[in-house]
Structures are given as structure tokens and as C-alpha cells.
N, C-alpha and C positions, 0 to 999 in steps of 0.2 A: 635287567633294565633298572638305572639306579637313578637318585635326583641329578646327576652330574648329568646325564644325556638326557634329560629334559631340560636342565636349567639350557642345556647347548644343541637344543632342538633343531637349530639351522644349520647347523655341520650332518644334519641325516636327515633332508627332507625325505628321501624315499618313505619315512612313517610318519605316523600321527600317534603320539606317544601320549599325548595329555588329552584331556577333556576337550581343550579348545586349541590344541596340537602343542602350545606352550604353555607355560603356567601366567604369562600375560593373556591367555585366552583371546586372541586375535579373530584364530579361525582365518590366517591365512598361509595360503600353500606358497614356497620359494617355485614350486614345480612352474614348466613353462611349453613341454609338448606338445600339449594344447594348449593354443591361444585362439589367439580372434582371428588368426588367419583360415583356421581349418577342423574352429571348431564344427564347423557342418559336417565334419566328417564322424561324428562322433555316433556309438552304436551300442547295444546292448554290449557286455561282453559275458556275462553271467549272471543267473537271478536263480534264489532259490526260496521257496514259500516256507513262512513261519506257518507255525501250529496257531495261533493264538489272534482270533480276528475281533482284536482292540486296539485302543490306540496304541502307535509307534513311535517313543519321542528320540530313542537311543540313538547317541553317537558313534561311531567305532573307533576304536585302538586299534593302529595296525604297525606291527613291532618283527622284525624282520621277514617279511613275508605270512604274516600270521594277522587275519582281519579275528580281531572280537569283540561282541557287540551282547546287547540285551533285547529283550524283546516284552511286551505285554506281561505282567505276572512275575515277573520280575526272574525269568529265563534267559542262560546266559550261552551264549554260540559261540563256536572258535570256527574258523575258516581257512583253506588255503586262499589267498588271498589273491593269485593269481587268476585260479580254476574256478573258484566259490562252491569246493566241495568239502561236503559238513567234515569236521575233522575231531569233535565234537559237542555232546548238549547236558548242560546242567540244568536240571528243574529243581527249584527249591521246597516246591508241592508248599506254595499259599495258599491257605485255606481260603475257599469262594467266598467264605463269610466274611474276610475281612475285606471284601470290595462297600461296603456299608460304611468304612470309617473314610475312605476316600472320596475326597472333595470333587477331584478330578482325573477321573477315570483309573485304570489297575495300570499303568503305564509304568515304564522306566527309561532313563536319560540316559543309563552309559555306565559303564563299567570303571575301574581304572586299574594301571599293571604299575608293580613292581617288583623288582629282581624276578623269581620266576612262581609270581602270582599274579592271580585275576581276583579282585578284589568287587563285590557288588554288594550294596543295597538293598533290602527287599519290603514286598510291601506291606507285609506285618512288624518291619521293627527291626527285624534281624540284619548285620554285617556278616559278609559271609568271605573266605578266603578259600581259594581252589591254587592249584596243580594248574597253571597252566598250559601244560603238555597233556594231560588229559582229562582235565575237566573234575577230576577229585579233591571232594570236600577238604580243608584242612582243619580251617577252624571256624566255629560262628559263633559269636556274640549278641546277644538281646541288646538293643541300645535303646528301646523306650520300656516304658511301665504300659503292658497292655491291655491296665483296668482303665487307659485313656485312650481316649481314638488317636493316637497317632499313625503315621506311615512314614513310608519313603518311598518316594518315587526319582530322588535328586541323584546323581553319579556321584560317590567318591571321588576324592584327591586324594595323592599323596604327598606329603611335605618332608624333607628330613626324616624319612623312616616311620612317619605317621598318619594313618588313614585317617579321613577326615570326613565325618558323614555328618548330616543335620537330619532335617523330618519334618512331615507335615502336619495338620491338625487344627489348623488357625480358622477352620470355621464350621467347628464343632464344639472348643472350649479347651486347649490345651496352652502351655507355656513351653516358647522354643528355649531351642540350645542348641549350640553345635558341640560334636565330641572326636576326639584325637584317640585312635586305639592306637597300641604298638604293630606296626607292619608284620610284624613276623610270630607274635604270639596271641594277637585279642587283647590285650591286658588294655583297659582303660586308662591316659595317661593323661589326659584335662578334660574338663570339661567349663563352657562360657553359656552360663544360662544371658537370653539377651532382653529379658523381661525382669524384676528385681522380684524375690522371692516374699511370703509372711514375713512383713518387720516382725514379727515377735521372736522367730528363730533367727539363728546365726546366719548374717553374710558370706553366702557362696563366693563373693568376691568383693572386695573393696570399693569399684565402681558402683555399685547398686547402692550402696548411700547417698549418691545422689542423682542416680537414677531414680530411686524410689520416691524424692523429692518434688518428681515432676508427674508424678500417680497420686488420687484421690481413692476415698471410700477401699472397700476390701477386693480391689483388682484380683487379688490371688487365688479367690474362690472360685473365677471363671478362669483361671490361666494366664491372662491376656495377650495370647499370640505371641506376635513375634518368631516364628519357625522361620530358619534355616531352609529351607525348601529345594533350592538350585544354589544361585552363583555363588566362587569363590575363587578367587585370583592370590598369587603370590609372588612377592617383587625379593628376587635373592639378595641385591644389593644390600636395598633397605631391610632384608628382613623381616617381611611384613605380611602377614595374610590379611584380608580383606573378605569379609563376609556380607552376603544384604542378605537383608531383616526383612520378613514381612507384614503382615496387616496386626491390626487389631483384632483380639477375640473377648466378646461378638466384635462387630463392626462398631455398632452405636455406641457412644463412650457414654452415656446415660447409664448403660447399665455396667461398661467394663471401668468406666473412671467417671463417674460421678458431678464429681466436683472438677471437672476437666483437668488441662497438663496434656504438655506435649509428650506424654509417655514413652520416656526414651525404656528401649529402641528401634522401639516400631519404624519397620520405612526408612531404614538407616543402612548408610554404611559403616562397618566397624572394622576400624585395622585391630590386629591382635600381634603378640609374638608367637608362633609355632610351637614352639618349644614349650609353653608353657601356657599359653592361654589368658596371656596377661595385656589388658588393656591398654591400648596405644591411645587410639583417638576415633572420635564419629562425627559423623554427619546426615545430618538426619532430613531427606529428601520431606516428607510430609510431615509438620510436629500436631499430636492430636490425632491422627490419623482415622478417618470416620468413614470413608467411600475403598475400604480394600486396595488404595496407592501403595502397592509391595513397593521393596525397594530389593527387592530377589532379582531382579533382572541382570543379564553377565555386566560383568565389570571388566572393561580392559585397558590396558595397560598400555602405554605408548609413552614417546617422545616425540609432544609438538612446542613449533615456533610461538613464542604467543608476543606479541611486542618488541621483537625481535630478540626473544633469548629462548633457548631451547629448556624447556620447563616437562620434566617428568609426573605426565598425567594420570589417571585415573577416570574414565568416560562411561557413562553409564545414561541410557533411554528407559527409565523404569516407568512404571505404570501410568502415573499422576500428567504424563503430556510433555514433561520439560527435560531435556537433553543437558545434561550435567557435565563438569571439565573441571576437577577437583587438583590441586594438586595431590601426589600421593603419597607425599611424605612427613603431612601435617593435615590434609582435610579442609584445608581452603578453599574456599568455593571462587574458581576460574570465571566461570562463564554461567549461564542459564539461559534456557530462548525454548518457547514451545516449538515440538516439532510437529503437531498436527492441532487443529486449533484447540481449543482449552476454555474453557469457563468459570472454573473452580477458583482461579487465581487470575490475577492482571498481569504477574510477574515474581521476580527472585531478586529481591535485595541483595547486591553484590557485598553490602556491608558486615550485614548479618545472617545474610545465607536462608533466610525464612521469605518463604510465599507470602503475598500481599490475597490476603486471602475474600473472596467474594464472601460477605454476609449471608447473602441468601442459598451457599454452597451447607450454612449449619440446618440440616432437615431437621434434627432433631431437638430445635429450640425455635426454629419458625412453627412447626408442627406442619409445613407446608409439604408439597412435594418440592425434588428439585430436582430436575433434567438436567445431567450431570453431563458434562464432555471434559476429557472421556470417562467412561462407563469404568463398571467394576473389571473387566477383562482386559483393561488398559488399552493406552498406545501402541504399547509393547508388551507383547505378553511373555515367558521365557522363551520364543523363539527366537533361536542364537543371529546376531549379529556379526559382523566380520569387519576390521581395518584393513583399508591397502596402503601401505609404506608408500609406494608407489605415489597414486593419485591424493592420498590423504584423507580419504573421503571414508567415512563409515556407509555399512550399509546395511540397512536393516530393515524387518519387516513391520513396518507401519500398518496403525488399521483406526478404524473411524466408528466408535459405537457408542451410543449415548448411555446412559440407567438413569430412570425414575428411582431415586432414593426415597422411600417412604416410611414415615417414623413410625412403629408398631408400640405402642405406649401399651399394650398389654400382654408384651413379650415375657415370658418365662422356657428359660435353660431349659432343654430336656435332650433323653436319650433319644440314638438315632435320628435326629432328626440337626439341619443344619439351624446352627442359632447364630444369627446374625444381630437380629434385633431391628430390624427392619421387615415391611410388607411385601413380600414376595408377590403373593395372590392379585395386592392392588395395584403392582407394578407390573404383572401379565400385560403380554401384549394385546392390545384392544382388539378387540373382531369387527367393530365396523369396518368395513374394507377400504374405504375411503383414507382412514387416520391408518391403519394400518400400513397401506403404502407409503404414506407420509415415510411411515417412521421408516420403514423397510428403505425407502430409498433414499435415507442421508445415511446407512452404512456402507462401508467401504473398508478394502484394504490395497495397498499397495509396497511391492519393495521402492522405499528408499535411498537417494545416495543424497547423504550431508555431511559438510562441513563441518566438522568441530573446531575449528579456526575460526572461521568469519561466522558461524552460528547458524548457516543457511543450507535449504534445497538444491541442489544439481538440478539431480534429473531424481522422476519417479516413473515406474512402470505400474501401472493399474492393472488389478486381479478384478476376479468379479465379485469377491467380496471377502470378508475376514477370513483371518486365522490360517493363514499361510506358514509355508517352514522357513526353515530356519537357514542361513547364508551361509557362504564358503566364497573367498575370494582367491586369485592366482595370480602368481608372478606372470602367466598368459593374458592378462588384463581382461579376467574374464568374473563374472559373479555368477555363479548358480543359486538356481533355489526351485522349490517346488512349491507348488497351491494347492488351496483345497480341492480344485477342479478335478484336478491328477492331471497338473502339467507339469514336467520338469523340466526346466530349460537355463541357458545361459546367456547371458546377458554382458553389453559391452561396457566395460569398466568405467570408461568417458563419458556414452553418450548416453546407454540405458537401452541402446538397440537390440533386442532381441535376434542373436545367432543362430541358437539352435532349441529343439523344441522334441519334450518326447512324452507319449500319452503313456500315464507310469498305472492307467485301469484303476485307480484311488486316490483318494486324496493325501497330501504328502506333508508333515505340521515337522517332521523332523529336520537336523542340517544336514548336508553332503557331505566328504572329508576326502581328499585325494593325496594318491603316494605311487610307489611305482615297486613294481619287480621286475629283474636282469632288465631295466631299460625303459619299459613299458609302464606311460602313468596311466592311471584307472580314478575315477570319478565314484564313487560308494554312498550310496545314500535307502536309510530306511525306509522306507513306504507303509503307510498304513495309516487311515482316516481313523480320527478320534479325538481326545481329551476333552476337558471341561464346555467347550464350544456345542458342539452337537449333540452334548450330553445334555445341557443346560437350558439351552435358549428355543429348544424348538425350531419352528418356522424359522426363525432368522436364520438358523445355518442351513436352510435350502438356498438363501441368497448368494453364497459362497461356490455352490457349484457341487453339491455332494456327488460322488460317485460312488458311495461304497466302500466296504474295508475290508480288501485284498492285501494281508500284508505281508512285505516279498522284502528282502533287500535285493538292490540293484547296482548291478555296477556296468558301468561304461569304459568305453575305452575308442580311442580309432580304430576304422573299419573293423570293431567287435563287429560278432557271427552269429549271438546269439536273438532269441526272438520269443517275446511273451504267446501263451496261447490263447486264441481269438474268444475273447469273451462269446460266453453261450447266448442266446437270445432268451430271455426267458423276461415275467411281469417279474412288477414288484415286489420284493420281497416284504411290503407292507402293506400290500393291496388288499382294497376294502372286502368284506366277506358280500355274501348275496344278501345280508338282511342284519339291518343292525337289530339289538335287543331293544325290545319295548321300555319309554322311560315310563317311572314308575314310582316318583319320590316328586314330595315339593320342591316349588321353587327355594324355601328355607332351608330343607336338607340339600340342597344344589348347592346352593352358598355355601353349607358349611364346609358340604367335601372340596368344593375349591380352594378353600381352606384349607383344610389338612392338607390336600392332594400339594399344595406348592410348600407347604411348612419340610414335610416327612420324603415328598415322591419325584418333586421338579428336578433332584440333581442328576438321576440316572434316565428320565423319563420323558422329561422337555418339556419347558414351559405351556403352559393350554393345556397337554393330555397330548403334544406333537413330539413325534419322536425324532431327531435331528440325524438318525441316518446309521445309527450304532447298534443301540437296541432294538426291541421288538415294538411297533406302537401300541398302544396299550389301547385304543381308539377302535384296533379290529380284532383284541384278546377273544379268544373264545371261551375265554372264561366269565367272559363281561356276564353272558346270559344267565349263571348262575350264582348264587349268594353264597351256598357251598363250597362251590370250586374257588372262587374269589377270597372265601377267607381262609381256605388251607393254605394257599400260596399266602397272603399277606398277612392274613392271623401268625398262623403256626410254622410259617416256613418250610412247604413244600420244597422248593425251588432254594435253600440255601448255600447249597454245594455250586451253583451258578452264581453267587454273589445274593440272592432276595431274601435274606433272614427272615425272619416272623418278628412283625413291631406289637405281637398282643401287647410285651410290656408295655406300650405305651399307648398303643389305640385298644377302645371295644369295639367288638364287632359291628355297632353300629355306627363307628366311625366309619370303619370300612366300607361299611353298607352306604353311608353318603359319598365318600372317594366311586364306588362303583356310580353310582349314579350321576355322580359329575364327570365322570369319562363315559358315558351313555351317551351324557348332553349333547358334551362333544363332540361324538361320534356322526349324532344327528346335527349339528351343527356346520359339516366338511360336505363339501361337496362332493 
């Protein structure tokens, strides 16, 4: 499989060869077997259960009858793609321990093929290249330093012979970059830091001179973000890769830039050369960047009418609320218009390309709080989006969640633990019940169809609450997609009528991808409830419809035979014990463990001490009852081979000893 039958993806729709089936990253299928006529006829056709019950974000590659995909852990499958029988499995055996450096869950997005490799990411660092006929190591590569928390959770590209990986870390303290190995041997062959490095040593690259121009105080001692994380697009004509950039690390530019600047190139998109890693052009979706607005969200690629001339775009719905239409051959800013409402800004200067930005959006020079819309997990978070030629219309998974931005003016860096620079603890969600509902019920998610032409809404389909997956649309005028609910269904490309409809027994954050063999198209989509959502927030992601993480890939087909089996009847698996532990600390040491507990515990554990449906709640731990049991696990790391390292470097056990007593509170707090 070489760049020429990707660049000419539409002469083979039978596969899905790329990340986003082309390297415009559309995400939509020519296939048309199933349409709107009959898609009710649509059925299991094959399902077979992963090992690994975390979140599922992977896409599949499927390359002449051969489905291959990733799974949790960064575990790679090969499938017959007809049958869905295993053909085989790579495990790259990540250490448990490095689930501590990830922001948002042990997850992986997708593999990528060329000639006859499978090429993956893993979530320690490592690039790795297999055999793709039988799943044999070829070669791997280190591509971070891993005395810094980095990861990957993002899919490769391939480009002219070059794999293309970035990595995560941006809210811990690290500095992105994206890197170009040789396809066929590991060999390093560029690398584009997208944060400007110590003025006092040499320029990794010419651009950072005056990048660096728009950084204050000593940025480089925290990193300041900017990971490469997910999207990356490539226009063969033009020659151009296209990368987004993400947040700021920390978030607060108080402590990452000082003396403020739009810190390029946080929140940006950045064309590059392929070949070389040489800077084209950017634009930069958020300048300054303070509330975690990535600008990692996919980027695709199309040809729209814009004033009556057909103008080669670049479209992108990242984080910060506004739907962008760039051209993509210079980084002109087309269009801007929020696509779900916004507070942060009033608008996008067509002139200059910069957000007219709300005053009281800066928390951390009001000292105020600031109820952000949208929230840190954006409008769009990376779940994929899809264009139909067709209708014109993007479609994408919209959602509605506010953040209390709260400025921590006595924030200091430290290990393990997420540094943002902002108050976690005092932007928990209230427990009066009353404001609670409030907040609970102005979130929301729904799939989207808009315009990027006229800049407007079609139609929307309402879920019952965030963090749904990710699109796939068809020359059958159809869009699939799945919720958190664990519904997977399709939808009418015009109207937004739901067709057809199937209980996938979990919730579904991944996209679909469809192709066919001798004849027959098939419908493929990962399954499995999880990432930063249910990890993160608690309670709020029971608003969404949690069902659990069964994670299966699934595939459909007409009158498919196959048939999931009948969920057991059995309680919750987070069901409260007969007797919670006695509390047994001040209300002083309560406060402090709230404290720690959302500094060091909220990302894998959920905000309050509630567990959003992945993990274990820590609310009915049986270990709450004892101060022993309690700090073998969280002192010394009993439990690290599960991902729970030992934080003694950084708490004493009487820290701990307040963390237990604040998930007592808790405990006695739930009804």
C-alpha cells in the first residue's frame, strides 16, 4: 500500500486506507448499498470482544479485505474483514505505570499502513512498525524523553515514505513537537518543535525567532505545551501537511508566559513541508491561549463555492466554539461563526483573524471566577467529524459544557499530579442539589449538520448528553454515529431522521468507517465507553447515559446473522457496601484532602470522589476503612502494574490520611 492509492482513495472505495479514509480526512465513504432506502435492514454482522475494558477511540484501516485497528493500551488487531476472525494481536506490554502520565485515559486512535506495514503509537513514547501479515515487530523507535510525561495516544500518518507521529503531555508540563521517522527503517528524519525552545541555545528552527517573540518570562522551564496530539491532514497538490497544536502548559499564562503574548503556536494550525519540516504558514485559532482551546481537532480538506469561486479550504470545529474555513494554501481566515453558543469571544475579525475577546474570559487577572462556554472539553472534542460532497454539509459531534475557570495564585509545578494552574477543588461541582441541577441541565450534546458555506445549522439530533463518537458519512445519504448511551445508529443526511438504531451494550466515543468485500459493504465501528470525560468530571458524565465498558468492535452489514449476548442481570458494579467507614478527621483536614484529592486524584477518579463509570469508585473502596491499606496503594503503589503508582514522592502520608477522609465525607454525603 503506497502514497499513490491513498492520494487516489476514490478509485478503491472497497477500503479505508487512511486515518480519515483520505489524507483530506473527510471521513466519507463513495459506498452506497446502504442508503436511506434500506438502511433498516441493517444487522450485526460480526463482533468480537477486546481484552482491554478502557476507553476505545481507534479507527480501522481496512486494505484489501484485511480490517486493522488498536485498541486500549495501545494493542494492535488484524482481522478478516469479512468474517471478524482474529487473524492476529500485537501487544506492546505498556507498563501500567505509565497510565499516570496520561491526561486522558490509556486509549489509542488508530494505526496507519504502508506498503506492507502497520505502523502504531504507543502509550509510553514508543513508534512501533510490524509485519503486517503477521503481526511481527519490525522496528521501534523512542520518540519522547521519558524523564517527561509524555504519551501518545494519536494514529500515525504516513506521507511520502514518512511516519508521522506527535504526543501528548500538555497538562502535565511538557513541550510539543511533531516527528517524521523513515517508513521503512525508524531513522528520524525531521523534527517541528511547535513551542520555541531556551533563547539561550540554538534555534531548532528559524521560525522560533519569532515565535519566541510572542513568549514572556522563562516559558521553557514548564515546556509550554503545544502537543501534536491527534489531527493532521495533507494536500498533495499543494504539498502541504497541516498539523493542530494544542493548549497551553499549565493552562494559566501567569505562570507559563508571564508577561503575556499570543504564544505561538498554541491553538494553531500549522502547514509544513513533508519532506522536510519546514515552515509554511499558521494560524492561530486562540492567541494567548488560557481555557485548554486545542486546535488538535481534524482538519479537512475540501473544495467549497465561497462567492461564487470555488476556493480550496481547510475546515476545522476546534475547541474554543468557532467553526473556521481557512483557505489552505496560505491560512486566510474564510469564514468564522460559533457553532454552539460561546462566551469567551463576541466574534472573529475577518481582518485579522483574532477573537474579539470578552474581558472578563481573563480569570486570571480579574482574580474572579469565569463560567466559561464552552468549557475545557470544548465544542468539539477529537471526535471525528465527516463532509458530504454531496449535501455540503459537515457533520459533527457538538456538545454544551460550561468550566468555572478559577485562578490558583498559589500554584506550584509538581510531579504526578496535573498542573494546570488553575483551582480544580473550587471549581468541583456544588453539592447543593438545587445549583447542581442547574448546572447539570444546561449540558448537552448533539450530532450536528452545518453549513460551512452560509456558516449555519441544518438540522441537529440531540443525545442525552456529552461526549458522543465520532461520524462517518455515505454516498447512501446516510451519517452514522454512536453515543454515550450505547446507541449506534444512522441518520438521514438531509433531514437528521433517524433510520436505524442498534443497542451496541456501551457507550461508543469512537467513529464508524465502511468498505466492502466480493460485493458486500459492512459498517465497522469500535465500541467502548471511556477517555477524559467519565474519567474527569464525575457526576456529569452520568448525564450522558453511561452504560458501561464492553469493548467489542462491531460490524454491520444487511440482513447480518450475527447477535450480541444478552447482558447478565447483575447490581452495580459500584454499589455502595453495607456500612460506610466512620468519618474521623476535621472539617480542616476535609478541606485539605479535597485539595489534594482534585490537585493529584480527579483525573482518573472523577471530580467529588464520583467515579464517571470506568474506574472503581473510590466512595465504596474497601480500603477507605483502613489508613494501612490506604497508603500501600497510594503511598507505595500496591496497585502500579494497574496504572496507581505510589505519589509518596510527593504526598506524606498524612496527606493521604486527609484524601481518605475526604472520600469518607463523600461517601457519607451520597445517598
Amino acid at each position: 500500500m503506497t502514497g499513490e492509492r491513498i492520494v487516489q482513495a476514490d478509485r478503491e472505495p472497497e477500503n479505508w486506507l487512511s486515518h480519515g479514509r483520505t489524507y483530506a480526512e473527510d471521513r466519507f465513504s463513495p459506498l452506497k448499498q446502504i442508503n436511506t432506502g434500506n438502511a433498516g435492514r441493517l444487522r450485526l454482522a460480526w463482533y468480537h470482544d477486546l481484552d482491554t475494558a478502557r476507553g476505545q477511540e481507534a479507527t480501522p484501516i481496512v486494505v484489501d479485505g484485511r480490517l486493522y485497528t488498536t485498541s486500549a493500551w495501545s494493542k494492535v488487531q488484524a482481522f478478516d474483514a469479512a468474517t471478524g476472525e482474529l487473524l492476529w494481536q500485537f501487544d506492546p506490554e505498556v507498563p501500567g505505570e505509565t497510565a499516570v502520565k496520561a491526561c486522558c485515559d490509556v486509549v489509542n486512535r488508530g494505526a496507519a499502513v504502508w506498503q506492507d506495514k502497520i505502523y502504531v503509537g504507543t502509550l509510553d513514547g514508543r513508534l512501533i512498525a510490524l509485519d503486517s501479515s503477521n503481526g511481527e515487530k519490525l522496528w521501534s523507535t523512542l520518540t519522547v524523553d521519558r524523564d517527561k510525561p509524555y504519551t501518545i495516544t494519536g494514529a500515525p500518518r504516513v506521507v511520502k515514505g514518512k511516519v508521522l507521529i506527535g504526543n501528548g503531555g500538555g497538562e502535565f508540563g511538557v513541550r510539543g513537537y511533531v516527528s517524521a521517522y523513515d517508513a521503512d527503517s525508524g531513522e528520524l528524519a525531521w523534527r517541528f518543535y511547535t513551542v520555541p525552545g531556551d533563547p539561550s541555545k540554538p534555534l531548532e528552527n528559524p521560525i522560533h525567532r519569532e515565535a519566541a517573540k510572542t513568549w514572556s518570562g522563562e516559558w521553557w522551564r514548564h515546556g509550554g505545551g503545544g502537543t501534536v496530539w491527534d489531527s493532521m491532514s495533507y494536500d498533495p497538490e499543494l504539498d502541504l501537511l497541516y498539523i493542530g497544536v494544542g493548549n497551553g502548559s499549565p493552562w494559566n499564562p501567569d505562570v507559563r508566559s508571564p508577561g503575556g503574548g499570543d504564544n505561538l503556536f498554541l491553538s494553531s494550525i500549522v502547514a509544513l513541508r513533508p519532506d522536510t519540516g519546514e515552515y509554511v504558514w499558521h494560524y492561530q485559532t486562540t492567541p494567548g491561549d488560557r481555557w485548554d482551546y486545542t486546535a488538535t481537532q481534524q482538519m479537512i480538506l475540501a473544495t467549497l463555492e465561497i462567492e461564487g469561486e470555488p476556493r480550496k479550504v481547510l475546515m476545522q470545529a476546534p475547541k474554543n466554539g468557532f467553526f473556521y474555513v481557512l483557505d489552505r494554501a496560505t491560512g486566510e481566515l474564510l469564514s468564522a461563526e460559533p457553532f454552539v453558543p460561546v462566551n469567551w469571544a463576541s466574534g472573529v475579525d475577518l481582518d485579522t483573524g483574532r477573537p474579539a475577546i470578552n474581558p472578563d474570559a481573563y480569570y486570571n487577572k480579574s482574580g474572579k471566577p469565569w463560567l466559561a462556554m464552552p468549557g475545557a472539553l470544548g465544542a468539539h472534542n477529537w471526535h471525528s467529524m465527516a463532509f458530504h460532497p454531496g449535501t455540503g454539509l459537515v457533520y459533527l459531534p457538538a456538545q454544551e459544557m460550561g468550566f468555572a475557570y478559577i485562578n490558583d495564585p498559589a500554584f506550584r509545578m509538581s510531579e504526578l499530579a496535573i498542573n494546570l494552574g488553575i483551582d480544580l477543588a473550587a471549581a468541583s461541582l456544588p453539592q447543593d442539589p438545587a445549583v447542581k441541577k442547574e448546572i447539570l441541565d444546561s449540558m448537552g450534546g448533539h450530532l450536528l449538520a452545518w453549513d460551512p458555506v452560509k456558516q449555519s445549522e441544518v438540522w441537529r439530533f440531540q443525545h442525552p448528553g456529552p461526549w458522543n463518537g465520532g461520524v462517518l458519512a455515505t454516498a447512501g445519504d446516510l451519517v452514522f454515529q454512536g453515543n454515550a448511551a450505547g446507541i449506534f445508529a444512522a441518520y438521514h443526511a438531509t433531514t437528521g431522521e433517524q433510520l436505524w438504531s442498534f443497542p451496541t451494550q456501551t457507550g461508543v466515543v469512537a467513529a464508524p468507517v465502511s468498505y466492502t468485500v466480493e460485493g458486500t459493504q459492512y459498517i465497522t465501528v469500535v465500541a467502548g465507553w471511556g477517555g477524559i470525560f467519565p474519567l474527569l468530571t464525575g457526576e456529569i458524565a452520568h448525564i450522558s447515559g453511561v452504560s458501561g465498558n464492553r469493548s467489542r468492535v462491531l460490524t454491520f452489514a444487511l440482513d447480518g446473522e450475527a447477535s450480541l449476548p444478552a447482558l447478565a442481570s447483575e447490581a452495580s458494579e459500584h454499589r455502595e457496601p453495607p456500612a460506610r467507614p466512620e468519618q474521623f478527621a476535621s472539617a480542616g483536614t476535609v478541606d485539605e484532602g479535597k485539595r489534594i484529592y482534585h490537585r493529584y486524584c480527579i483525573g482518573c477518579h472523577g471530580d467529588a470522589a464520583v467515579s464517571g463509570g470506568i474506574l472503581p469508585d473510590l466512595r465504596w473502596s474497601a480500603l477507605l476503612g483502613s489508613d494501612d491499606a490506604w497508603w500501600t496503594v497510594v503511598g507505595k503503589g500496591a496497585l502500579r502494574d494497574q496504572g496507581m503508582v505510589g505519589f509518596a514522592s510527593v504526598l506524606k502520608p498524612e496527606d493521604a490520611e486527609a484524601v481518605r477522609a475526604y472520600v469518607i465525607k463523600r461517601a457519607h454525603e451520597t445517598d
